[in-house]
Every structure is written in structure tokens, then in C-alpha cells.
C-alpha positions as CSV (number, residue, x, y, z in Angstrom):
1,X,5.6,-6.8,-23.7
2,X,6.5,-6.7,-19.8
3,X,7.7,-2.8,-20.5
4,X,4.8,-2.4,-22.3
5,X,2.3,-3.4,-19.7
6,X,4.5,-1.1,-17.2
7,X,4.5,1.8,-19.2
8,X,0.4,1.4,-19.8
9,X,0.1,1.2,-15.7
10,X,1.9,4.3,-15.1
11,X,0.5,5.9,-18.1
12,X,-3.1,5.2,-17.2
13,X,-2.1,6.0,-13.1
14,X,-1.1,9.8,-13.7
15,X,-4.5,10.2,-16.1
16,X,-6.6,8.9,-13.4
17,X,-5.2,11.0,-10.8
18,X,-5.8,14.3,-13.3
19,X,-9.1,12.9,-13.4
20,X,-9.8,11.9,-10.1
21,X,-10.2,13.2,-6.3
22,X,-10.8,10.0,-5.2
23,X,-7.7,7.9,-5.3
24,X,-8.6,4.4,-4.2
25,X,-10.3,3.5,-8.1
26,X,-6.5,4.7,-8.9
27,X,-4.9,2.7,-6.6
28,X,-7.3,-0.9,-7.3
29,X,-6.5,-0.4,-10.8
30,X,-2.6,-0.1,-9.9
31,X,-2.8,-2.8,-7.9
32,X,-4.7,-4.7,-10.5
33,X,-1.8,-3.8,-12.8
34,X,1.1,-5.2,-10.3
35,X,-0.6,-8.7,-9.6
36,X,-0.7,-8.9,-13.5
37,X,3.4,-7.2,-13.9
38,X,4.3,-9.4,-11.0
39,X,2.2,-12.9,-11.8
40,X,1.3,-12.5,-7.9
41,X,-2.2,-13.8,-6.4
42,X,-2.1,-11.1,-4.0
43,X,-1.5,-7.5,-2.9
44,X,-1.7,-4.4,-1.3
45,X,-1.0,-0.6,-2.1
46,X,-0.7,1.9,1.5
47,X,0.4,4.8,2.6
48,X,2.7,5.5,5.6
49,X,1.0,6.9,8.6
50,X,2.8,7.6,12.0
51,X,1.1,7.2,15.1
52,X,1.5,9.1,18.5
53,X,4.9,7.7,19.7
54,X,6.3,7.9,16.4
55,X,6.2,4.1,15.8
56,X,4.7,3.9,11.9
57,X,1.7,1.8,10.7
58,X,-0.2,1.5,7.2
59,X,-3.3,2.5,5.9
60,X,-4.3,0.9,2.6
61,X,-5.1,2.6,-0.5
62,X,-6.0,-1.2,-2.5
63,X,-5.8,-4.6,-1.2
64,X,-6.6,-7.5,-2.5
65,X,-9.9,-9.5,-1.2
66,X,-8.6,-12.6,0.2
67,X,-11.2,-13.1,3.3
68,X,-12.0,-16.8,4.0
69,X,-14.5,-16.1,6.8
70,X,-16.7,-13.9,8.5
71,X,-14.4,-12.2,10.4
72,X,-12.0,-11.2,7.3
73,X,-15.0,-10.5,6.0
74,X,-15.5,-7.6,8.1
75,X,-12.3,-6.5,8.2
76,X,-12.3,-6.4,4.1
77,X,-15.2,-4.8,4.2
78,X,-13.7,-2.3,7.3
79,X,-10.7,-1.6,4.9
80,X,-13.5,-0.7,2.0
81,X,-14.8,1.8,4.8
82,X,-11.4,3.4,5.4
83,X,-11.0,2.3,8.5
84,X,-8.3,-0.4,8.3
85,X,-4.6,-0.3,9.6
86,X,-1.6,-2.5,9.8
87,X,0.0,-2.2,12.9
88,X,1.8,-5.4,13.6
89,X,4.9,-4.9,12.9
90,X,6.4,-8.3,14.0
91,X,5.7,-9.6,10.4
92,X,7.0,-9.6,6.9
93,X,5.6,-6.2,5.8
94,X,6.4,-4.6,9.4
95,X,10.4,-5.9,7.9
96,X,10.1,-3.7,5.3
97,X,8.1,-0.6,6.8
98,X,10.7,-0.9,10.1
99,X,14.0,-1.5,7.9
100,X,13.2,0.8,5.1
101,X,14.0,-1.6,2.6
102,X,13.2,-4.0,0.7
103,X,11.7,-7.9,2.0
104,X,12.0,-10.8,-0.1
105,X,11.1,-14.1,1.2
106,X,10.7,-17.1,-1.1
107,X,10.2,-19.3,2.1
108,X,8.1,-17.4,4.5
109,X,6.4,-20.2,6.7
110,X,10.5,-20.6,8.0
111,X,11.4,-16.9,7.8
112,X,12.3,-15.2,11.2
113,X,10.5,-12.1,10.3
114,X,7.5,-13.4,10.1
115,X,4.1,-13.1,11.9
116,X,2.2,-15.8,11.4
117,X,-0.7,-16.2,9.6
118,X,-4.7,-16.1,11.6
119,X,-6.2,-19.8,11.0
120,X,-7.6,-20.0,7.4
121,X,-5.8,-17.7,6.0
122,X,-5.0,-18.7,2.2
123,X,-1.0,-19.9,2.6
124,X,1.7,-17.9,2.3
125,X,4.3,-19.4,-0.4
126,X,6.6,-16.1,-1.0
127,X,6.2,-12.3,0.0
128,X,8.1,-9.3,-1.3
129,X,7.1,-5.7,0.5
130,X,8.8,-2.9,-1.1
131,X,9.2,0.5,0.8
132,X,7.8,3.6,-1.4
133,X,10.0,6.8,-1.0
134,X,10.0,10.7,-2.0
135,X,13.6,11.4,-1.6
136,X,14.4,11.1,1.9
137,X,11.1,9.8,3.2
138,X,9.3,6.8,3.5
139,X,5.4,7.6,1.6
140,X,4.0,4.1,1.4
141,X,4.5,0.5,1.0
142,X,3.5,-2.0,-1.6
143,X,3.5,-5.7,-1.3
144,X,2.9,-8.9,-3.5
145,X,2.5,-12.7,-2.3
146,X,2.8,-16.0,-4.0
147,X,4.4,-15.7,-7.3
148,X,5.1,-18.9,-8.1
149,X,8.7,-18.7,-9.0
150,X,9.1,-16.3,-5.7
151,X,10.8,-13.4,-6.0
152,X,14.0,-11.6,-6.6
153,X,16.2,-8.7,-7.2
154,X,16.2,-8.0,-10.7
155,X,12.1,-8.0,-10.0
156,X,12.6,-5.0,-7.9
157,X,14.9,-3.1,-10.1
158,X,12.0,-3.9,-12.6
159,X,9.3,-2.0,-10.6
160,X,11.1,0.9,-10.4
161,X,8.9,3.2,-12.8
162,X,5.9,1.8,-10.9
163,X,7.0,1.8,-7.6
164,X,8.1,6.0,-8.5
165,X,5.0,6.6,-9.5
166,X,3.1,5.3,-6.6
167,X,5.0,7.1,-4.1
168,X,4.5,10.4,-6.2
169,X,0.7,9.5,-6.3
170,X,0.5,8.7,-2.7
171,X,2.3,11.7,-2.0
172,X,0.1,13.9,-4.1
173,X,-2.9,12.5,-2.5
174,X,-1.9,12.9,1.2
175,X,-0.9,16.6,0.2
176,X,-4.4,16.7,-0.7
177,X,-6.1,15.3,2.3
178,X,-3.8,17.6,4.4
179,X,-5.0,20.4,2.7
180,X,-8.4,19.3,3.1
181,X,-8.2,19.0,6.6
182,X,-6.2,22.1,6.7
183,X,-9.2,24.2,4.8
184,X,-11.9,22.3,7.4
185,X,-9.9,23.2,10.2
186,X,-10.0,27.1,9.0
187,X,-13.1,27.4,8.1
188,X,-14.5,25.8,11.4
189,X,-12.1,28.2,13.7
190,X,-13.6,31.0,11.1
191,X,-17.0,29.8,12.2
192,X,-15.8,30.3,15.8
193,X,-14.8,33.4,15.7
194,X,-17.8,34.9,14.1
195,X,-20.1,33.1,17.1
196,X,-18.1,35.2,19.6
């Protein structure tokens, strides 16, 4: 049954991106599909960014709607927009996305790595953030919270076939957008050199 719900994630991942410029229905329904694999309350599906100094952050492709107050409000509602990062990397997920592998904490309110939590955030019982890779590098990041048996090894050798296929997805998709902005940046130095 448990392969069988895998298999039907993956399966119905790959026909959405055939189907589909737009990857963030892909990635909710993903997501949707890993809280259920996983029996997590919680997630989040991102892709691996690099900023200026080389230092690297995470921009979410689906994340799971957990604001308690106005101000996660907004910021759920900036993530919807596009415009949401994850920066801090004195926390849980900043373990995994610094270390390059995996974080499993069944006890994060004593874990070292961890960040804290902003006041009203729902509790944190257990965390895992698993690193997404295409060969040598790191693509994304997924992460799950409060399973309520916690989580464990044999869980991540589990995800495997999933956690492939969302770093081939996210991959794809940032080829994509690279081309993209690749084609706009041609066409408007094109446009430029017919104005002179």
C-alpha cells in the first residue's frame, strides 16, 4: 500500500510537469503526497538558491499553511506571491541545507541546531529536512514536521524514489526559468541594438 501511494506520487509528478509550465500545482500536490507517505502535519518543498557571497538560502516551491496570526499571514500569503525565502540558517533546516545531509530530530525543542520558534507558532514535536541532489549538487530541500512516532532512517531510505524525482523536477524547472530569463535578456539587448 505505502509503495503504492509512492509510486502514484511520482507517477502523477512527471505527468504534471509534461503538462504543466507552472510547477508550484506540481509541487502542492507533491507535497500533499509526502504529508500523507510520511503521516506528517507539515511541510515544505524548495529549491536551492545562492545569494551574493555564496552563502545558500531557499525559495519554496509548496509549503504548508500553518500561519497563526496576521503577520504569518502575510508572509503565507508573501510565499503564495513568490516572494518568500529562508535565510536563517541557525535552525533545523539551515542543518540540512549547510551540512548537505540529512536532519532528523525527534526532540527538537532540546536540539542544538535549532532556531527557535516566533511566539505562536504551532509546536514543533520532530523535524526531518532532507537535502535534494542531481549528482554532485545540492537542487533543493524538502522537509516534514511532527510525525507522531518521529522520524528515522529507514524513512529516508524510503523516500528515495520521491525525493529523486523532486530534485529532477526542481532541476527541470530551474533549467526552465534560466532559459526564460536567458530568452528575456536576448530579446531586450536585441531591442537595444535596433534603437541604436
Amino acid at each position: 500500500l505505502e509503495q503504492n501511494r509512492m509510486l502514484h506520487a511520482v507517477s502523477e509528478a512527471q505527468s504534471d510537469f509534461i503538462a504543466d509550465a507552472d510547477p508550484h500545482p506540481t509541487f502542492d500536490r507533491l507535497l500533499t503526497h509526502l504529508l500523507d507517505i510520511t503521516d506528517s502535519r507539515y511541510g515544505f518543498i524548495c529549491e536551492v538558491f545562492r545569494d551574493g557571497d555564496g552563502a545558500p538560502y531557499l525559495r519554496p516551491y509548496a509549503i504548508t499553511d500553518i500561519s497563526w496570526d496576521d503577520g504569518s499571514r502575510k508572509l503565507y500569503e508573501q510565499y503564495i506571491q513568490g516572494g518568500f525565502e529562508f535565510r536563517n540558517l541557525k535552525t533545523l533546516f539551515g542543518a540540512a541545507l549547510t551540512s548537505g545531509r540529512p536532519v532528523l530530530s525527534n526532540t527538537p525543542a532540546r536540539d542544538p541546531r535549532r532556531g527557535g520558534l516566533p511566539p505562536g507558532h504551532p509546536p514543533l514535536e520532530a523535524f526531518m529536512g532532507l537535502p535534494l541532489y542531481r549528482g554532485e549538487t545540492m537542487v533543493g530541500m524538502l522537509g516534514v514536521a511532527n510525525r507522531p512516532n518521529g522520524y528515522d532512517e529507514e524513512l529516508v531510505e524510503h523516500l528515495q524514489p520521491f525525493t529523486a524525482t523532486c530534485a529532477v523536477l526542481i532541476e527541470a524547472y530551474g533549467n526552465n526559468r534560466r532559459r526564460g530569463e536567458a530568452e528575456a535578456m536576448l530579446r531586450k539587448l536585441n531591442a537595444e541594438l535596433e534603437d541604436r
